[in-house]
C-alpha positions in Angstrom: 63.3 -51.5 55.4 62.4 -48.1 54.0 63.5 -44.5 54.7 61.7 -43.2 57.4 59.9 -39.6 56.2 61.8 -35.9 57.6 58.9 -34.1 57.6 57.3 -35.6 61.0 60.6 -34.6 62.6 61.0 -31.2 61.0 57.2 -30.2 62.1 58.2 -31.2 65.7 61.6 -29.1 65.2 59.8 -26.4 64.0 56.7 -26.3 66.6 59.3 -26.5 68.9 61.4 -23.6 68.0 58.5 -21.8 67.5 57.5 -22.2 71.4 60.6 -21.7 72.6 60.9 -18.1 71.1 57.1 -17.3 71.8 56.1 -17.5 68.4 52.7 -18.9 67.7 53.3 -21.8 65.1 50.6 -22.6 62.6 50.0 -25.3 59.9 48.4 -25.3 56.5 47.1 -28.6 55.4 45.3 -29.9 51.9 42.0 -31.0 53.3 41.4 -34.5 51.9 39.4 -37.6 52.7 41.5 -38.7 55.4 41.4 -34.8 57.4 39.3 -34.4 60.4 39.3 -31.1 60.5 35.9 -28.7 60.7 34.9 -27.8 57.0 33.3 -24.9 57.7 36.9 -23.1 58.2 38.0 -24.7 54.6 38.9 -22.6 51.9 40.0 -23.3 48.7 40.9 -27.2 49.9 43.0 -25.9 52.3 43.0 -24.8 56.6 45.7 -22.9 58.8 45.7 -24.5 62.2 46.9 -22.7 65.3 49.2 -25.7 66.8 50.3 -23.6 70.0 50.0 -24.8 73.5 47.4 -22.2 74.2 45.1 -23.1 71.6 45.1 -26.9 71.7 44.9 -29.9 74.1 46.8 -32.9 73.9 48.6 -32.4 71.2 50.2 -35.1 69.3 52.7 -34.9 66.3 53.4 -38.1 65.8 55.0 -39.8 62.4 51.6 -40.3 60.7 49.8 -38.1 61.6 48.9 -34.7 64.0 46.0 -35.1 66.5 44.6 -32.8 69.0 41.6 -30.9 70.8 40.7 -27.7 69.4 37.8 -25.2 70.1 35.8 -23.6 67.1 32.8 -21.6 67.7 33.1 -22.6 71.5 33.0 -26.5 70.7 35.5 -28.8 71.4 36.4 -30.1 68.5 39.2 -33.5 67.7 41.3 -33.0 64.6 43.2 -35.4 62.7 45.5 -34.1 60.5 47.8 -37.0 58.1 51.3 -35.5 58.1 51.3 -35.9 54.2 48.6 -33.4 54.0 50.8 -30.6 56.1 52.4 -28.1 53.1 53.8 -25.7 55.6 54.8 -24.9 59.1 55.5 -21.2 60.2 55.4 -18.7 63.1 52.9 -16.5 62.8 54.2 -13.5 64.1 57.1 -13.4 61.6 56.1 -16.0 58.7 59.8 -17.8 59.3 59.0 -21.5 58.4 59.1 -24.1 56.0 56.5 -25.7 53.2 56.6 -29.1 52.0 55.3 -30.9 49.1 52.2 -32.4 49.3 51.2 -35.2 46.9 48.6 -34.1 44.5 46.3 -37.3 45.7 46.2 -35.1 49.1 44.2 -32.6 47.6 40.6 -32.2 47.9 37.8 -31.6 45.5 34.7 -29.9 46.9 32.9 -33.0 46.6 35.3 -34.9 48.0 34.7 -32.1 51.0 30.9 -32.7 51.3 31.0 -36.4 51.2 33.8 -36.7 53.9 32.5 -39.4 56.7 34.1 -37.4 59.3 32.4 -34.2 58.4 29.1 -35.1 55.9 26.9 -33.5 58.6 28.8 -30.5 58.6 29.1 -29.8 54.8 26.7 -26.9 53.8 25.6 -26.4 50.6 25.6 -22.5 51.5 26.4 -19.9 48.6 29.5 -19.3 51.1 30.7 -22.3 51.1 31.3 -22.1 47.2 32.7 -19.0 47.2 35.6 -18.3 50.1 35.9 -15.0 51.7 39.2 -13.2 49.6 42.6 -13.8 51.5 43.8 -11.4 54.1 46.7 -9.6 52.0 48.8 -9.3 56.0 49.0 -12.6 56.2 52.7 -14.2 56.2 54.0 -15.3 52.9 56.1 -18.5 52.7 58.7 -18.5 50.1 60.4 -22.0 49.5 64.4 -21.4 50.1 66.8 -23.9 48.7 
């Protein structure tokens, strides 16, 4: 029988830390394939997903995979996020956390994007779409500690 995987346990650890000091914990996941997320709030192959109680509904983070009801532009929206895609977990007030690997497999292309099944009527072929808005330079920096 193989080792079971940390990193669904750690993401529980740390969403649960983060409620129990009032943070606000957030995830960053490499789109691929196999996310459900929307893909209009993709950039560069990548979303950060507000995983706190106020923001979503039934929340699940289970050993697979993250599930839960989220609202975007006022629509309710299911997400599906494979735990292999998740490369970090942090409060957002404070940017204490922790970043995983992610297999280079989980990584999406922009086609790969566009021709998702979950998604293919949301993909827009929008000059915005191909070029993402510059980072927001306040935004918490992870840094990987050994």
């Amino acid at each position: 029988m193989a080792e079971t995987s940390t990193k669904p346990y750690m993401l529980r650890a740390l969403h649960e830390w983060c409620t129990d000091n009032g943070y606000t914990p957030q995830i960053v996941v490499q789109v691929d394939a196999n996310t459900l997320v929307p893909v209009a709030h993709v950039r560069d192959g990548q979303i950060t997903l507000n995983i706190g109680a106020l923001a979503t509904n039934r929340l699940v983070i289970g050993n697979d995979a993250i599930e839960f009801q989220a609202r975007f532009n006022g629509v309710t929206e299911h997400l599906y996020v494979p735990i292999n895609t998740v490369s970090a977990i942090y409060a957002r007030e404070t940017g204490a956390g922790m970043g995983f690997e992610v297999e280079s497999s989980a990584t999406a292309t922009k086609n790969e994007l566009e021709t998702s099944p979950h998604d293919a009527k949301e993909s827009s072929d929008s000059p915005e779409s191909e070029n993402p808005k510059p980072t927001d330079s306040k935004r918490p920096k992870l840094s990987i500690v050994k």
